[in-house]
N, C-alpha and C positions, 0 to 999 in steps of 0.2 A: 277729311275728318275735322280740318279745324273749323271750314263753316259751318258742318254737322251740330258740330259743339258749340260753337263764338270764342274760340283761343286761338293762340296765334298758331303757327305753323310751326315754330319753335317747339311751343306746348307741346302739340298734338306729337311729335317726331318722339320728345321725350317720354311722353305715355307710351307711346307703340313701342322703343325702345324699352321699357319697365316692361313690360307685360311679354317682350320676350325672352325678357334676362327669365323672369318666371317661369317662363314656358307654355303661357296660354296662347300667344302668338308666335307665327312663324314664317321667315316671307315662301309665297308660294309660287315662288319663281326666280332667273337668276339674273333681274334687270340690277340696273346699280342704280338707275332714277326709276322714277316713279314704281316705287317696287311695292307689291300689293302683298298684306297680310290676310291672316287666316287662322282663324282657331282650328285645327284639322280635327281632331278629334271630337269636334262637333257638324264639321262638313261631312266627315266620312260616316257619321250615326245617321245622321240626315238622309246618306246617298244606299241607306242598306233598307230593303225593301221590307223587311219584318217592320221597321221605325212605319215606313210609308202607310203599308196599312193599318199599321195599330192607330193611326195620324185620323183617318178616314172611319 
């Protein structure tokens, strides 16, 4: 995320930290490095087939 963006890695930790305190992200797994987030409530709308075909 942080070359995505151009901040440091610092930055980016503290964003994804904010945004879970909020509850838009959540990690999606139970690594302690490199631990990968996920808004779910937008992956799980995504992965339901009524979204897929309205999509199309």
């Amino acid at each position: 995320m942080s070359i995505a963006f151009g901040v440091t890695h610092a930055w980016a930790m503290r964003l994804i930290e904010r945004l879970a305190q909020e509850g838009v992200l959540s990690p999606l797994g139970q690594a302690r490095r490199n631990r990968l987030y996920g808004a779910r409530e937008i992956l799980q709308a995504l992965e339901e087939p009524s979204y897929a075909e309205e999509a199309y």
